[in-house]
Backbone bond lengths (Angstrom), bond angles and torsions (degrees), N, CA, C in turn:
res aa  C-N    CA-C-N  psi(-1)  N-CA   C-N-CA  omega(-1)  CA-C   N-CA-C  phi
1 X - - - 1.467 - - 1.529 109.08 -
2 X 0.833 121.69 105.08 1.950 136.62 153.17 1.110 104.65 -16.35
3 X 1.528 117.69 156.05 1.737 129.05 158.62 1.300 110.09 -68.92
4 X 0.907 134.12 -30.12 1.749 121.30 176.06 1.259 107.13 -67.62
5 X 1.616 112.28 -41.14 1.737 114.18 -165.47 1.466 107.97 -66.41
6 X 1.413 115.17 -37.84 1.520 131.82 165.28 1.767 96.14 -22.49
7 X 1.833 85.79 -88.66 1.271 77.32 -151.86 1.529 111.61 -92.12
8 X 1.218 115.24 55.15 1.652 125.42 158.57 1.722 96.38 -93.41
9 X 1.075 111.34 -36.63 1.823 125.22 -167.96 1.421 106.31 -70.22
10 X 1.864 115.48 -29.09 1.212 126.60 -160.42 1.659 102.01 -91.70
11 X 1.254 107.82 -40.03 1.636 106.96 -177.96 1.563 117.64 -103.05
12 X 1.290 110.59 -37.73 1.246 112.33 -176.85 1.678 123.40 -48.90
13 X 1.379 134.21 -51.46 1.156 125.41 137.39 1.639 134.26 1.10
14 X 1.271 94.60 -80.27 1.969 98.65 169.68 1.294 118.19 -66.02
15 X 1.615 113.30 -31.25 1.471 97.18 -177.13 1.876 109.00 -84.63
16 X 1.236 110.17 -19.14 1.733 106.15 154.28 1.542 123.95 -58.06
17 X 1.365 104.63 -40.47 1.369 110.53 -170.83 1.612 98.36 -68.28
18 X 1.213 119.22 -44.68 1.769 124.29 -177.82 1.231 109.14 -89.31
19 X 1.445 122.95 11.18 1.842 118.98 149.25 1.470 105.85 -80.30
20 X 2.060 112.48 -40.98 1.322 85.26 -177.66 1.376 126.21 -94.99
21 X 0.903 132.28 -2.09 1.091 145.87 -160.35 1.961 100.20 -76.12
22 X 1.517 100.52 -57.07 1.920 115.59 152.09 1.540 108.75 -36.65
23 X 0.994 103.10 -51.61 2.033 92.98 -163.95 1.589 98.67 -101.04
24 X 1.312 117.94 6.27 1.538 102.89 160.19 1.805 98.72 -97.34
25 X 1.263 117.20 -15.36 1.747 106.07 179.67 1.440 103.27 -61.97
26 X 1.697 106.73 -55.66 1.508 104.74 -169.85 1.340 129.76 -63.63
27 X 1.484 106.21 -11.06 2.008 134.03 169.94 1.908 95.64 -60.54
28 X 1.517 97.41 -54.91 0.947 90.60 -157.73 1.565 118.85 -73.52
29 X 1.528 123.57 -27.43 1.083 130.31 -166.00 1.806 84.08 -83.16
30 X 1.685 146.97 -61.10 1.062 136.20 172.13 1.086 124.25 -12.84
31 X 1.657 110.12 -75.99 1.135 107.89 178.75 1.690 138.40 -83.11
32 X 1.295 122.22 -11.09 1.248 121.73 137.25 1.252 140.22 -71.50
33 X 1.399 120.91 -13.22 1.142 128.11 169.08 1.578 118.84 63.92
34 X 1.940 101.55 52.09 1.485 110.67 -175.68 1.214 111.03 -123.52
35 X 1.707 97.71 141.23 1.424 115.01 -142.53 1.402 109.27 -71.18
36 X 1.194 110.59 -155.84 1.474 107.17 -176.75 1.399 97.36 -87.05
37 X 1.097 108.91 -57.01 1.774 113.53 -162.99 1.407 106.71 -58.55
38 X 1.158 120.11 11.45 1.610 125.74 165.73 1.582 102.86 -118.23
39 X 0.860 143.50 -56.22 1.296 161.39 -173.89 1.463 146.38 -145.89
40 X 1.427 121.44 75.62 1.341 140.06 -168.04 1.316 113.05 -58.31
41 X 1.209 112.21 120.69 1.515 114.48 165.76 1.549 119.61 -47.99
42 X 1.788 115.66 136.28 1.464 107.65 176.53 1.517 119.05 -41.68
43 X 1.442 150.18 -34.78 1.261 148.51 -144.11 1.771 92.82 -98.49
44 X 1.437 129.44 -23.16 0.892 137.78 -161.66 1.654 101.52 -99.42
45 X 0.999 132.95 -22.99 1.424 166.99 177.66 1.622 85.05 -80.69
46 X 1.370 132.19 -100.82 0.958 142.35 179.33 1.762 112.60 -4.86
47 X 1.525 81.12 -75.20 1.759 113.86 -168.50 2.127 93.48 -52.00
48 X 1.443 134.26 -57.89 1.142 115.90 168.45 1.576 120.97 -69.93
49 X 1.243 128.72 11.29 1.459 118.32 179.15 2.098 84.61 -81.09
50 X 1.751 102.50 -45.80 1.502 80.36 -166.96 1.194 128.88 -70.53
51 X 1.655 108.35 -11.59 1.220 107.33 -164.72 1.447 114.63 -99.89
52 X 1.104 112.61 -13.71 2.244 121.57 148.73 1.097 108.64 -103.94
53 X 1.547 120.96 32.20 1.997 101.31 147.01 1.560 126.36 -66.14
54 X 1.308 109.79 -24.94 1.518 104.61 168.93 1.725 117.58 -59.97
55 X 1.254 102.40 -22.19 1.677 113.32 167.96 1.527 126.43 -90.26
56 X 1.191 95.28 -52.29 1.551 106.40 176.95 1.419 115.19 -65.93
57 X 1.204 129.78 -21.27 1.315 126.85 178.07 1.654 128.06 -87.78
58 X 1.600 107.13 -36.58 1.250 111.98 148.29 1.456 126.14 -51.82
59 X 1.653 113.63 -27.80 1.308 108.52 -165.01 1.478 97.52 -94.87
60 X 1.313 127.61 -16.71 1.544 129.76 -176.11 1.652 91.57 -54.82
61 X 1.713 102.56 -58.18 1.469 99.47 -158.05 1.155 106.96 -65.13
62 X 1.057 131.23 -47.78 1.899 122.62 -173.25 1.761 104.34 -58.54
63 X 1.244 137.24 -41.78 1.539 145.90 -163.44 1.691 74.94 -76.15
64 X 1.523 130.78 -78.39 1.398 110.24 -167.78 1.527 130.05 -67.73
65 X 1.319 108.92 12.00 2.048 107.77 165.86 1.403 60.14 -79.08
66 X 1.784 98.93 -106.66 1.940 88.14 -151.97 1.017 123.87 36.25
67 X 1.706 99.99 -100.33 1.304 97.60 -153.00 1.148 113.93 -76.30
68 X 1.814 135.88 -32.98 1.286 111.56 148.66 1.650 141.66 -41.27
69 X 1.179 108.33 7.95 1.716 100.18 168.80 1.109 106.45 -99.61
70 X 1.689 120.85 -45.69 1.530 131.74 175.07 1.664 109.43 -42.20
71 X 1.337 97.01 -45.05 2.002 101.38 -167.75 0.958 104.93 -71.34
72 X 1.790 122.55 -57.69 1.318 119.05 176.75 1.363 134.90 -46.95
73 X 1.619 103.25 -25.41 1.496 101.92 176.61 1.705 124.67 -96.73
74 X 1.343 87.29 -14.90 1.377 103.96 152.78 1.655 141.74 -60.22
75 X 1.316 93.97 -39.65 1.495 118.07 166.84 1.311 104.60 -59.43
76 X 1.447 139.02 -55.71 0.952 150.42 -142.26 2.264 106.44 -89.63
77 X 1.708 85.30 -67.15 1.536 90.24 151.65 1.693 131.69 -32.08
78 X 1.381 100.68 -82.15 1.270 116.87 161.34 1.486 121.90 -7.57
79 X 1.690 95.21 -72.48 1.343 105.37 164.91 1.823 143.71 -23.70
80 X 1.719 97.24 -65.25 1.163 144.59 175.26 1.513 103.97 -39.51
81 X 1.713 96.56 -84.94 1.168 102.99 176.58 1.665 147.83 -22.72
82 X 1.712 71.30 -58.74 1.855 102.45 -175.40 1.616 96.08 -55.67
83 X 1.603 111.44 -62.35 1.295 112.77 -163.85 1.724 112.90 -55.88
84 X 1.387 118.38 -39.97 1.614 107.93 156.18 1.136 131.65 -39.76
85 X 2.043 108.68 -55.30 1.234 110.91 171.53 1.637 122.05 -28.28
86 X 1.379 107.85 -75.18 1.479 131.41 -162.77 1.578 101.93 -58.41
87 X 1.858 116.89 -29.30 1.318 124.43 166.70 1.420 119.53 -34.09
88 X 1.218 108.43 -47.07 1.527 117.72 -146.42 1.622 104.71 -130.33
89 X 1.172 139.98 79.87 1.617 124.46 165.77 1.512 130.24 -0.59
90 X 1.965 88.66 -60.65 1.583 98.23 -144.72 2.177 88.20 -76.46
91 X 1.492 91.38 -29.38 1.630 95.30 -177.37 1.403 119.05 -64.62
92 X 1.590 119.87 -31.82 1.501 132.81 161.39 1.508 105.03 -45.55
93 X 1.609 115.76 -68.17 1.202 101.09 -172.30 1.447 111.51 -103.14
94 X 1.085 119.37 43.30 2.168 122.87 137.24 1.287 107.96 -104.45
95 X 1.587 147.82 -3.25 1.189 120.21 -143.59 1.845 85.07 -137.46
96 X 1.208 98.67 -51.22 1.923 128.67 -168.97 2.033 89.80 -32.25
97 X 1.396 103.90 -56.18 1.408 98.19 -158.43 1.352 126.58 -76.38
98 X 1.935 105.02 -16.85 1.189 110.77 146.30 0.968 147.39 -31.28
99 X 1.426 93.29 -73.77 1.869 135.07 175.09 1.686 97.00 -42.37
100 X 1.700 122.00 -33.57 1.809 104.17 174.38 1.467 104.29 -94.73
101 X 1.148 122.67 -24.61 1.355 111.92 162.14 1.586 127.37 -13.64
102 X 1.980 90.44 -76.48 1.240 107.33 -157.73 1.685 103.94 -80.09
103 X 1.423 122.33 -5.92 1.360 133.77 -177.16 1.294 101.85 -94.27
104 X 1.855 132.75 -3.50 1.352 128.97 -178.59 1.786 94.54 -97.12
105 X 1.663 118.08 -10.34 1.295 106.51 -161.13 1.603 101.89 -89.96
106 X 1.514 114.45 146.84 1.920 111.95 -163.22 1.694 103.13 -71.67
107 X 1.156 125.07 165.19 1.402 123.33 161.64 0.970 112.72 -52.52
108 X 1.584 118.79 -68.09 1.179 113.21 175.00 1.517 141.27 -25.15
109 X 1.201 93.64 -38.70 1.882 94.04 174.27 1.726 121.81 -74.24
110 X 1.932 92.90 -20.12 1.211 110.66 -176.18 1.068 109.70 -74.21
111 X 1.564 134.96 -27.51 1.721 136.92 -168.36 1.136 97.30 -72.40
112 X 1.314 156.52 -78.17 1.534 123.67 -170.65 1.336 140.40 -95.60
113 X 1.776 95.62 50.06 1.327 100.92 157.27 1.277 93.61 -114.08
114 X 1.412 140.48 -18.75 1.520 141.97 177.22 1.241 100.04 -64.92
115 X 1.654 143.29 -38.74 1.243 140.94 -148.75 1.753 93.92 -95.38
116 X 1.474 105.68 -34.04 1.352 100.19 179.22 1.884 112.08 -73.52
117 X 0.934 113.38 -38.07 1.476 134.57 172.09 1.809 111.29 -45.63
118 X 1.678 92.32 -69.14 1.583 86.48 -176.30 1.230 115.25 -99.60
119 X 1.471 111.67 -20.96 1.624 119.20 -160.90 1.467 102.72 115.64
120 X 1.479 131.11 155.02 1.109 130.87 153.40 1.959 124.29 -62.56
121 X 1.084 80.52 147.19 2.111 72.79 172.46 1.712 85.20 115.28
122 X 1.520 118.94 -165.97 1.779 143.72 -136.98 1.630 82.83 -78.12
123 X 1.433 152.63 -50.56 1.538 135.40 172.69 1.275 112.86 -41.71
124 X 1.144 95.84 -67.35 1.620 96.28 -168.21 1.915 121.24 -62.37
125 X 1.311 108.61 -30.98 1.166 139.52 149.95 2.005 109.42 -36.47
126 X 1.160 98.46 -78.18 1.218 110.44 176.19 1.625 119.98 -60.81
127 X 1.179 131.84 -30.90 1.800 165.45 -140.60 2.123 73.67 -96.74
128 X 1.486 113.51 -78.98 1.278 126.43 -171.17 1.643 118.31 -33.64
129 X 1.815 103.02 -54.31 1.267 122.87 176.01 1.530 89.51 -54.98
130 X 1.024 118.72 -84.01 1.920 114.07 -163.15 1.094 94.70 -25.07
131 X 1.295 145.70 -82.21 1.691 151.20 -117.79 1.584 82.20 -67.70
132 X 1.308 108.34 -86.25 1.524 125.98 -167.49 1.276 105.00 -37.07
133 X 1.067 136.39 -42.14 1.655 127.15 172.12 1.764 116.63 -81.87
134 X 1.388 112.02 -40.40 1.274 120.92 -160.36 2.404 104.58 -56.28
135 X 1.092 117.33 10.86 1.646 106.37 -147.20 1.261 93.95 -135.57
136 X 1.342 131.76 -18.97 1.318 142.73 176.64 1.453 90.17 -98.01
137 X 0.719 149.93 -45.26 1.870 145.69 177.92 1.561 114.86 -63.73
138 X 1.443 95.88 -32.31 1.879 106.72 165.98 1.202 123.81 -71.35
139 X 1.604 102.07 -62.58 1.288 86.67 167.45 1.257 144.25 -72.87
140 X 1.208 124.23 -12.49 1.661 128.41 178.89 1.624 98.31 -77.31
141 X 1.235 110.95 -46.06 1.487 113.54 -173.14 1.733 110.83 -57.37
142 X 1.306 112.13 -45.43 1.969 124.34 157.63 1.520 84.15 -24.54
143 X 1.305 82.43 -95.30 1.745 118.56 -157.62 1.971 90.61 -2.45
144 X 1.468 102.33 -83.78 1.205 109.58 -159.82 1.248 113.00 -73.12
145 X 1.342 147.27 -34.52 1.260 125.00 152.80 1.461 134.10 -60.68
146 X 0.920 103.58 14.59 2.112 112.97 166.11 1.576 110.36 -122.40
147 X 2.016 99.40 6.01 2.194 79.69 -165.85 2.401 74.13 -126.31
148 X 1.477 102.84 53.44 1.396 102.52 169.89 1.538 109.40 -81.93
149 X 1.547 113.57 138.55 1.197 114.63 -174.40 1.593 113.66 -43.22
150 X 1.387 114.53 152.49 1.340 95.99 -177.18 1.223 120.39 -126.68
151 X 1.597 107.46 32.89 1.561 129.78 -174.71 2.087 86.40 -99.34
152 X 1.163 110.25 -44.50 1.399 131.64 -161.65 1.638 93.08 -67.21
153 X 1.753 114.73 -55.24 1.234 106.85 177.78 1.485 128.49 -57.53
154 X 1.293 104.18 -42.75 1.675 109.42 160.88 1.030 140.21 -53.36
155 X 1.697 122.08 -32.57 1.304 126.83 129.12 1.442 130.15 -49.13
156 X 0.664 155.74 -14.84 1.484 173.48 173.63 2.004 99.71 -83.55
157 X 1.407 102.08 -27.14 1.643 98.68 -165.68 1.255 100.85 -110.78
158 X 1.156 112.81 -10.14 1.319 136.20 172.47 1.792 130.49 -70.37
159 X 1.660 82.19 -44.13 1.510 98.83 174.97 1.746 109.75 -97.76
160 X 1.042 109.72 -7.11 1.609 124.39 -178.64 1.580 129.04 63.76
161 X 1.611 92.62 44.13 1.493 103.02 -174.62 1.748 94.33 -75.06
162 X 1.476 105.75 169.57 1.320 119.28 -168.26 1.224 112.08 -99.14
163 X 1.176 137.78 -175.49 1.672 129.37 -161.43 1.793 96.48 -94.07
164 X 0.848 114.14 -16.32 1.516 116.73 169.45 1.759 117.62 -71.81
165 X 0.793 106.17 -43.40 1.224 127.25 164.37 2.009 119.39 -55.50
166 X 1.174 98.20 -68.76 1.256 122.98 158.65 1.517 102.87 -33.73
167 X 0.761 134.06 -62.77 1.672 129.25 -142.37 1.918 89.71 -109.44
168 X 1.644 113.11 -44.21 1.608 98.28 178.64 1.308 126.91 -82.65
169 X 1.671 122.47 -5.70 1.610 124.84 -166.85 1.719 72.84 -123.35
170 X 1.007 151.58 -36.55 1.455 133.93 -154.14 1.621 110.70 -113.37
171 X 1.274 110.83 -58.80 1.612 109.65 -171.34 1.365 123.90 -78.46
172 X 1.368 106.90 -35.78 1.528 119.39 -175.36 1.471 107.60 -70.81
173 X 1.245 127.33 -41.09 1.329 129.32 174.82 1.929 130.61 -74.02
174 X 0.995 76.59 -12.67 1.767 105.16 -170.51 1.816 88.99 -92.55
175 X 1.339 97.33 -48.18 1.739 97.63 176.29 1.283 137.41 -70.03
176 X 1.635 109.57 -13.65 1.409 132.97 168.96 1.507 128.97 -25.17
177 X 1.564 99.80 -65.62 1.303 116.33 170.49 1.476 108.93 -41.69
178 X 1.330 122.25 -66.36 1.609 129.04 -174.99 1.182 118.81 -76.58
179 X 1.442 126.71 -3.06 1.545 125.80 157.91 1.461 113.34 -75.73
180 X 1.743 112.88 -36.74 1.612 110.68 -170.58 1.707 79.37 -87.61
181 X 0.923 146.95 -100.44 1.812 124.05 -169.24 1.612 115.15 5.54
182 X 0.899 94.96 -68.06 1.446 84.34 171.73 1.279 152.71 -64.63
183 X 1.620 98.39 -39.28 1.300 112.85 131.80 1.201 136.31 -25.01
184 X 1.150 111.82 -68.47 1.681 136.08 162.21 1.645 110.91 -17.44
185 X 1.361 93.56 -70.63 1.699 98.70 172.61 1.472 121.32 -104.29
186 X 1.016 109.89 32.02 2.196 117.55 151.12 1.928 87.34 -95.45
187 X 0.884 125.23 -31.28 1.558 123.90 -177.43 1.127 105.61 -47.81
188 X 1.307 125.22 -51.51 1.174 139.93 -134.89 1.151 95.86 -98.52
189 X 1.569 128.52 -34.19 1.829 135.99 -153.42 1.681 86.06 -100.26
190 X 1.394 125.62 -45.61 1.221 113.52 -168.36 1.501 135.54 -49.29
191 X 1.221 115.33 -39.08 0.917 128.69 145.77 1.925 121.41 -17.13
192 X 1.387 89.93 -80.42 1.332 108.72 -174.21 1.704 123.36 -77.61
193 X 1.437 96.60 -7.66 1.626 89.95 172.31 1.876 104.79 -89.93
194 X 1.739 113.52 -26.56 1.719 114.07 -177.64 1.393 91.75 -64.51
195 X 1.772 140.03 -49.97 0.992 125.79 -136.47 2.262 98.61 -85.69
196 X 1.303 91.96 -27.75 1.482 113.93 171.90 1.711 101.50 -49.38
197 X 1.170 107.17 -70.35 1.498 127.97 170.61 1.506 117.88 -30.33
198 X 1.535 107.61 -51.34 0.982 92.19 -167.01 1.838 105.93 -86.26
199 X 1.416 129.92 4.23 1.161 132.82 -129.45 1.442 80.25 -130.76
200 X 1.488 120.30 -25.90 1.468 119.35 -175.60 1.433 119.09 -112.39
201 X 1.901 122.56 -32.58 1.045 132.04 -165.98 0.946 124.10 -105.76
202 X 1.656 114.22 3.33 2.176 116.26 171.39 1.670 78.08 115.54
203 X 1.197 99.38 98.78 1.536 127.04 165.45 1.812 101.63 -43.59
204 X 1.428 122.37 148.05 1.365 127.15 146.78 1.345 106.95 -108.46
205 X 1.407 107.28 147.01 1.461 98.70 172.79 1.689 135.06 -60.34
206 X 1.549 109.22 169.17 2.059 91.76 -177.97 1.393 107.34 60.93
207 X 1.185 125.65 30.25 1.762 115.36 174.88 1.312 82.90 -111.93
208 X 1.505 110.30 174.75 1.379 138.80 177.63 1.643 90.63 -83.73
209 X 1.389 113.10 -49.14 1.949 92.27 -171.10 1.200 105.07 -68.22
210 X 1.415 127.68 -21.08 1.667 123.51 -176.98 1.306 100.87 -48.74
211 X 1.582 119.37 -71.51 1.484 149.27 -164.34 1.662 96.52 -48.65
212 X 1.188 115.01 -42.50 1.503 104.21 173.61 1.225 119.82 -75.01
213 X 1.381 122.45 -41.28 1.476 111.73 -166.74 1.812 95.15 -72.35
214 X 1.247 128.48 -8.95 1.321 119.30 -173.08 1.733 91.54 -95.44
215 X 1.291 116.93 -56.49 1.770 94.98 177.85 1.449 121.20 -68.86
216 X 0.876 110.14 -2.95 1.595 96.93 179.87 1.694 117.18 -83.76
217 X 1.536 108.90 -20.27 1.550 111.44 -170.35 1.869 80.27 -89.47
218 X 1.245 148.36 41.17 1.345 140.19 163.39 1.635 108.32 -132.15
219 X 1.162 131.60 83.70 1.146 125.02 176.06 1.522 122.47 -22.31
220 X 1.287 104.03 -48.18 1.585 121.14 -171.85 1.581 115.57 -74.36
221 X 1.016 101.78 -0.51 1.747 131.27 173.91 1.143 114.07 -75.71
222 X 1.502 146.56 -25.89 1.615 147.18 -113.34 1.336 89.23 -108.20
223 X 1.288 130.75 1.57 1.607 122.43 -175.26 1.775 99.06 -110.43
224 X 1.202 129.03 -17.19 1.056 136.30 144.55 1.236 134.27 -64.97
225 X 1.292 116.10 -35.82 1.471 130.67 166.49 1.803 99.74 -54.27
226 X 1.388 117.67 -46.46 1.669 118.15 -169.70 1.355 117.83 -98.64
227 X 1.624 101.13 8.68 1.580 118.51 148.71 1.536 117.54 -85.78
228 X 0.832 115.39 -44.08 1.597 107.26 174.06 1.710 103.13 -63.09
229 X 1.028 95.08 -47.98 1.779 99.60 -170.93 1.446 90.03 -58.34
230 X 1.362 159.97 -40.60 0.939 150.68 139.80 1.235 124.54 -29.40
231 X 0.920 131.70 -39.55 1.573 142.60 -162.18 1.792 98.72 -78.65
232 X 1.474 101.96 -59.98 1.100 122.23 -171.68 1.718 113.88 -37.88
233 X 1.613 115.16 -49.38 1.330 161.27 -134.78 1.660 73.64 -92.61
234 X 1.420 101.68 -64.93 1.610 95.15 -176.19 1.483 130.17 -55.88
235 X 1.437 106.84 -27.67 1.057 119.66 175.80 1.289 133.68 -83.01
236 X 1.219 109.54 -1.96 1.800 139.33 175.88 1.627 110.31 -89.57
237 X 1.276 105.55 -44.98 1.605 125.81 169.71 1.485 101.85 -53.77
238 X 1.100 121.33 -75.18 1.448 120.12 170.41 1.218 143.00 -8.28
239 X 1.428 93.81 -80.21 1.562 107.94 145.61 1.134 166.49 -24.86
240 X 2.043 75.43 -48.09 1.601 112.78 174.95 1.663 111.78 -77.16
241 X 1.436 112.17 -50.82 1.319 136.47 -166.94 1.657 103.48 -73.40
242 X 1.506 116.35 -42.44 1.661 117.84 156.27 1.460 111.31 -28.80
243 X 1.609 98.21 -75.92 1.520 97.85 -165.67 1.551 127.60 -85.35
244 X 1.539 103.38 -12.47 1.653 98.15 140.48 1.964 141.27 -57.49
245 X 1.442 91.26 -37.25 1.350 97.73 168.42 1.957 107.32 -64.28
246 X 1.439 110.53 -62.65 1.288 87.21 174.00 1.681 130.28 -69.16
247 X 0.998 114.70 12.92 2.089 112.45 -179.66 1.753 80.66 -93.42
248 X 1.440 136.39 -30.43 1.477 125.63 -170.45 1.205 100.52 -77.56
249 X 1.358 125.17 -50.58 1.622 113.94 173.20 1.540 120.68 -60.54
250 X 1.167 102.97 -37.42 2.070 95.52 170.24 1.479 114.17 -54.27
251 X 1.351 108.92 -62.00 1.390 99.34 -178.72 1.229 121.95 -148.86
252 X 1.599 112.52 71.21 0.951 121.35 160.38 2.095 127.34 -75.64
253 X 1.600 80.33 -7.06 1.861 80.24 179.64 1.647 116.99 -111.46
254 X 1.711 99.26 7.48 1.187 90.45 175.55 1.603 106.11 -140.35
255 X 1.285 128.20 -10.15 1.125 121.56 -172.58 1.617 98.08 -124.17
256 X 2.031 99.59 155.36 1.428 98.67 -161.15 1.240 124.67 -78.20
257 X 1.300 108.50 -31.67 1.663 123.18 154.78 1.450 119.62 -22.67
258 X 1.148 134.16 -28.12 1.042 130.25 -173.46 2.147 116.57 -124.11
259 X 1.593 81.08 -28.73 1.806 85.49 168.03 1.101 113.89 -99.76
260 X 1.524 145.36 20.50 1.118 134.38 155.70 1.636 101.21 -99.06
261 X 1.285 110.10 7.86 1.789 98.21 -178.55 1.529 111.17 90.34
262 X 1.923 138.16 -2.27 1.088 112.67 -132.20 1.971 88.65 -95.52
């Protein structure tokens, strides 16, 4: 198969799947006969993305710092943690069962103790993004630095490398795969915990949650409402497609995930 045929195989699929998925909306609004203010036709959707891009685009960028500060520091946290975790046994299991505790508790309950914490507005905003991303980066990152081969570790105990050693030439790399997984999906939440944030924790202005809580009290708005939800969508992609591009540069030459194409 050719490089064009590739990627005829690679897109063609979704863009069928998102022809029908379009002409079953407009089936559906036809033949039920539902209005706009319940359900806007895609072209109408369309037609307000262009006509609040002078809004929506400022507000993309402020909703995506957000959530890029939350993710990024999350990433970083995340990181940290895990690698202590997996450090220490007895600290894995005093700390580990917490750590799902506080990841079983909803955001929601979390926004006003964050608002009391930082204040309402871009902290607390930002405070939200961390949580929602920061726990999926832990745990995958656990995961794989405690599930290191253990033929490899014995060699390693064998040759009498030191626990520094151990964890930077052996565990950390072995753990790669399941840090960008995880990664993978804090990408995905970040997004949606700033726009949450801003929708729950004292709006800033020019955000995407601003723009909603103001179209949504307008019935006649609802095609704007599924522009942001669009917008948003875009802004998840981003994210997503960022940190896919970098999991292909980590290991695309040695791990299969990435050299089989998947």
């Amino acid at each position: 198969m050719n490089a064009s045929a590739k990627k005829s195989a690679l897109w063609l699929p979704p863009l069928l799947a998102g022809a029908c998925i379009v002409a079953i909306w407009y089936a559906a609004i036809a033949i039920f006969n539902i209005p706009t203010y319940l359900l806007p036709a895609p072209h109408q959707v369309l037609h307000a993305l262009w006509r609040e891009q002078a809004s929506l685009f400022p507000a993309l960028l402020r909703t995506g710092g957000s959530a890029l500060a939350g993710f990024s520091t999350a990433v970083m946290g995340g990181a940290v943690v895990a690698l202590a975790l997996a450090s220490s046994r007895w600290l894995k299991a005093a700390l580990y069962p917490w750590v799902l505790i506080i990841q079983m508790v909803p955001v929601v309950v979390m926004v006003p103790i964050f608002v009391i914490w930082f204040h309402a507005g871009l902290p607390s905003i930002t405070a939200i993004a961390f949580v929602i991303s920061f726990f999926p980066i832990l745990a995958s990152t656990t995961l794989g630095l405690v599930s290191t081969d253990r033929g490899q570790l014995e060699l390693f105990t064998v040759l009498q490398a030191s626990k520094a050693q151990e964890i930077f030439l052996l565990r950390l790399p072995s753990a790669l795969p399941y840090f960008l997984s995880g990664v993978k999906i804090a990408a995905t939440l970040a997004p949606i915990g700033a726009i949450s944030g801003e929708f729950l924790a004292g709006t800033t202005p020019d955000s995407l949650g601003y723009l909603l809580l103001i179209y949504r009290s307008d019935p006649g708005k609802m095609p704007e409402v599924f522009a942001i939800a669009f917008v948003a969508c875009a802004l998840g992609f981003l994210f997503v497609g960022g940190v896919k591009l970098l999991s292909w540069w980590l290991l695309r030459h040695w791990h299969e995930s990435e050299r089989s194409g998947e």
